[in-house]
N, C-alpha and C positions, 0 to 999 in steps of 0.2 A: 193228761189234760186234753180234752178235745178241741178240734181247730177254730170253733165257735168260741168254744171258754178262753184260749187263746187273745184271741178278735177282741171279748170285750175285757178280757186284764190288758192288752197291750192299749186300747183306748183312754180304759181309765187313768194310767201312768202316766201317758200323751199329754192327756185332758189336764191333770194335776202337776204337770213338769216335773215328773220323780227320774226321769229317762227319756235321752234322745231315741229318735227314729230309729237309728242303727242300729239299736239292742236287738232288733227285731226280725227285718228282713235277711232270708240268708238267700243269695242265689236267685235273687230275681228283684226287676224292676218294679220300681211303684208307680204305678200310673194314676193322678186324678182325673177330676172330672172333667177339668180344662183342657185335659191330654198331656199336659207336662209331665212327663216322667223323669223321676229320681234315680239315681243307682250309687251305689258305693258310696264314700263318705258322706256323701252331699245330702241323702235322703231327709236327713235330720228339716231340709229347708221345708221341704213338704207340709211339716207341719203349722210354718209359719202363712205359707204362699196360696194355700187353699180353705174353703170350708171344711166345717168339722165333716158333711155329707162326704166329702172327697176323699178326707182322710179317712172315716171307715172304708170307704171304697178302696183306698188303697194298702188298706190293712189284710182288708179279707183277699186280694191279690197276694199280699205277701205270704202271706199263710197260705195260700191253697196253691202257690209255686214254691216255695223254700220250704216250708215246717215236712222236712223230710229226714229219716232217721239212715238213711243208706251212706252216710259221709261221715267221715273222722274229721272231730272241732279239734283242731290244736292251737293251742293257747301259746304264744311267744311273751315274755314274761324274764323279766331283770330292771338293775339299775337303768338311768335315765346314761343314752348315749353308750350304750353299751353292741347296739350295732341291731336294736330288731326290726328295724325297716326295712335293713338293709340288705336282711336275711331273707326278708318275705318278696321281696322285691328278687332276690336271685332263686329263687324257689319258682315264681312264676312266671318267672322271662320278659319279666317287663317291669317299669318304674311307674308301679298302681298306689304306692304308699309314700306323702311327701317323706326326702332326706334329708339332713340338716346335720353341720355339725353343732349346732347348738344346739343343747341340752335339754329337754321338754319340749320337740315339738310336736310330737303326739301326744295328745293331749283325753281323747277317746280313744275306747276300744272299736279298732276298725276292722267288719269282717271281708274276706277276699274267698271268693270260693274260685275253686282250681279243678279241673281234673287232669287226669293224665291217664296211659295204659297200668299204672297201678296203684289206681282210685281215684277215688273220689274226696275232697277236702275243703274243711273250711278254717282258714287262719285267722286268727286274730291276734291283731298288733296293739299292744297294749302301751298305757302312758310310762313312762319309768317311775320305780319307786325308790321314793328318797326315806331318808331319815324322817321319823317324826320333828323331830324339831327342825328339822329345816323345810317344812310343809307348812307355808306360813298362807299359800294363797287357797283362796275357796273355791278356785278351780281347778287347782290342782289336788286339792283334799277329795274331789268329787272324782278325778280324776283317777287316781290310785282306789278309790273306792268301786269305779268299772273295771278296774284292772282287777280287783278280788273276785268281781261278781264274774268274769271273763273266766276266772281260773275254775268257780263254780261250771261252769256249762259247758266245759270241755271234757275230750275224752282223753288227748296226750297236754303235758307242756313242756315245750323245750325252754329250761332256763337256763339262759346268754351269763358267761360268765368272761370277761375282758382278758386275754389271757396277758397283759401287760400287767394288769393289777393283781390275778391271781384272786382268790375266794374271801368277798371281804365282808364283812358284817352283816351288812344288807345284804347281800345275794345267799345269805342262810337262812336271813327271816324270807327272804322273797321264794326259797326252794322250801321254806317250814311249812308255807302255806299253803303249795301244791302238794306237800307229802300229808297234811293233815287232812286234806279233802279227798286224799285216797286215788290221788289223780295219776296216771304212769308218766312216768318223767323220762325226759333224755337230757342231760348238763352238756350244752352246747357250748363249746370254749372257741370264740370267737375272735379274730386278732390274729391269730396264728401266722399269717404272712411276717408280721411283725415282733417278731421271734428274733433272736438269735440264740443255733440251733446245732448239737451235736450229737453223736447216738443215743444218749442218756436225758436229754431234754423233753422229752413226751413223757417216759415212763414217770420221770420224777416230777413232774406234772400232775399226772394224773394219782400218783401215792397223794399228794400234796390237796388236792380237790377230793379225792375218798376221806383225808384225813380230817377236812375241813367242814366234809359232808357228813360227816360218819354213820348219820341215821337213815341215810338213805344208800347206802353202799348197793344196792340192790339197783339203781340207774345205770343204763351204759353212757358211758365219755366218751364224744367226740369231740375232734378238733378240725377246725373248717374258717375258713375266710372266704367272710363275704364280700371283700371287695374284688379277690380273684376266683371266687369261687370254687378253692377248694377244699373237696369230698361234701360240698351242700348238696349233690345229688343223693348222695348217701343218708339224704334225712329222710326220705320216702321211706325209702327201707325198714330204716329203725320205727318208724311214726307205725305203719302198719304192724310191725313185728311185738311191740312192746302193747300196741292197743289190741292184740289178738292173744298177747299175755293177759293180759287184765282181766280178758273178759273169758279164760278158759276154765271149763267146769272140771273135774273130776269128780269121778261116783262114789260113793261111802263105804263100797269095797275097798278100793284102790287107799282112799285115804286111810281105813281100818288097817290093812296090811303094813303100811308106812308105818303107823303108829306102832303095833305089834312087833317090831323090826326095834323102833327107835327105843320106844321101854324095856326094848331086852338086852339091848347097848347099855343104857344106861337108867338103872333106876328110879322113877319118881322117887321125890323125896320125901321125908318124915318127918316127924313134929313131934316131940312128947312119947314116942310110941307109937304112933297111928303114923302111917304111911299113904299118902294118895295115890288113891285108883283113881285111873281113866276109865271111863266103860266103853265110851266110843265117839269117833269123831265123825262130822259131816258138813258138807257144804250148804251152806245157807244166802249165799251172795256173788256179785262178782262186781267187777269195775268200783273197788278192789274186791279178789277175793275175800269173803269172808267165809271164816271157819268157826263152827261151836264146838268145844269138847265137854262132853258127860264129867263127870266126877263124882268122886265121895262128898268132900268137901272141897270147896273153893278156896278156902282159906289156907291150904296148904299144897296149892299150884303157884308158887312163886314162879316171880317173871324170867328167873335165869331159865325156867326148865321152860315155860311160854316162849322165850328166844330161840332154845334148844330143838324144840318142834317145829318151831316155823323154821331155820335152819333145815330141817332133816326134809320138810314138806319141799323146797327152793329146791334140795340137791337132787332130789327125785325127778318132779314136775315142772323145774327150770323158777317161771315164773317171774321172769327178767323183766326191770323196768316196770316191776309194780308194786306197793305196798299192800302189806298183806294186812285183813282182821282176823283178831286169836279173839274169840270170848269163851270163858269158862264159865258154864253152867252148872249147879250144883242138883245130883237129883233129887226132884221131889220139885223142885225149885220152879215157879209158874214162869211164863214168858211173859215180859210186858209188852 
């Protein structure tokens, strides 16, 4: 999308109240025509406090200073009061997002751009989600609804899990939703000062959260408190590390060799007599990688031996911190 087409979809949204100002700017002031300028949460006022002249003026501002592709969006993402304020807030050394111990005070997704000597980033602090049935307000339904759209337009999310309560219902639909959008995860286990703690209490921890998680066993687990800040330094690291997993190609050599390697470990399997061939694998995607494999037929690539490949692809090419796409292709078979 061009920074014009941009200009007039973020107008039209404006214009029809479908989404606040904030969705929008990333990393720069809004200035209208009266000279008032907006930044961080507040922008949203903008659109109340000037002409509609002003507001495109301070649209096409926003675009032609933030709509820039050189930064990593990370998504902060959990239950309500689970600590992502307060993460963002020790992340960039200052208190830029309100705290509260009570429970929904964010309410929007708020972005914060940061840099430092290893990058460049833009956070966003998202509302907590609750239970369906206990989302009874239509602000807060709207609420958790920028919190999905948030997890869309990121490139990592770190999901906050309390580590007092350990991995509970929600926090698997809330990590379901980053792993179905393909997005690279880190499970943030927040609380940690608040432990009690002997040589065996992380490990079993962390079995405990893999087991909880299972479908994403492919995240790294940290454990960090944000009220005293420890190893939050250590999210830079992972944030960069896991989004340069995501986005790594490998060439159709390299994946053909794996493959050749892994069917000779273990044979595709058979049906009736017929047996599936692979003819050949290749990259088609990334953030997540995606992979297509050739075949006989499709109907006889069951998913055990699909797990088994993407296993054998992770142990090779690492690929930490991302989920991976398998599509099988049958040949002859068109592309839609």
């Amino acid at each position: 999308m061009t920074d014009q087409e941009l200009v007039e979809l973020a107008f039209t949204m404006l214009e029809r109240s479908y989404v606040p100002y904030s969705h929008f700017p990333v990393g720069a002031a809004l200035e209208c025509a009266d000279g008032t300028v907006f930044t961080g949460c507040n922008v949203e006022n903008a659109a109340y406090g000037s002409s509609i002249c002003a507001e495109r003026t301070a649209l096409v501002k926003a675009v032609s200073e933030g709509h820039r592709d050189d930064f990593t969006r990370i998504a902060v993402v959990g239950k309500p009061n689970v600590g992502k304020s307060s993460i963002i807030n020790k992340l960039l050394g200052e208190n830029r997002v309100i705290v509260s111990d009570i429970a929904g005070t964010t309410r929007d997704a708020v972005d914060s751009y940061f840099e430092n000597q290893k990058g460049r980033y833009l956070f966003i602090d998202t509302a907590g989600m609750r239970k369906k049935s206990k989302v009874d307000d239509r602000i807060e339904k709207f609420s958790v609804l920028r919190a999905t759209m948030a997890i869309e337009r990121a490139d990592v999310c770190l999901i906050l899990v309390d580590a007092n309560e350990g991995v509970t219902e929600q926090d698997t639909k809330v990590a379901g939703l980053a792993h179905e959008a393909g997005k690279a995860c880190i499970i943030v286990v927040n609380k940690w000062d608040s432990i009690e703690k002997d040589g065996k209490t992380m490990d079993k921890m962390r079995q405990d959260v893999m087991r909880d998680l299972s479908y994403m066993t492919y995240a790294p687990i940290v454990f960090i408190s944000a009220l005293t800040g420890q190893r939050v330094g250590r999210l830079f690291e992972l944030i960069r590390y896991v989004n340069d997993q995501a986005a790594m190609r490998i060439t159709t050599g390299m994946l053909n060799n794996v493959l050749a390697d892994a069917t000779a470990r273990v044979q595709p399997p058979t049906d009736k007599g017929r047996r599936l061939k692979i003819y050949y694998m290749t990259q088609v995607g990334i953030k997540p990688p995606h992979f297509v494999c050739f075949c006989n037929d499709a109907r006889l690539f069951h998913f055990s031996y699909q797990r088994y490949l993407e296993n054998q692809i992770r142990s090779t090419f690492g690929l930490e911190g991302t989920p991976v796409r398998l599509t099988v292709r049958q040949k002859g078979e068109k592309e839609e």
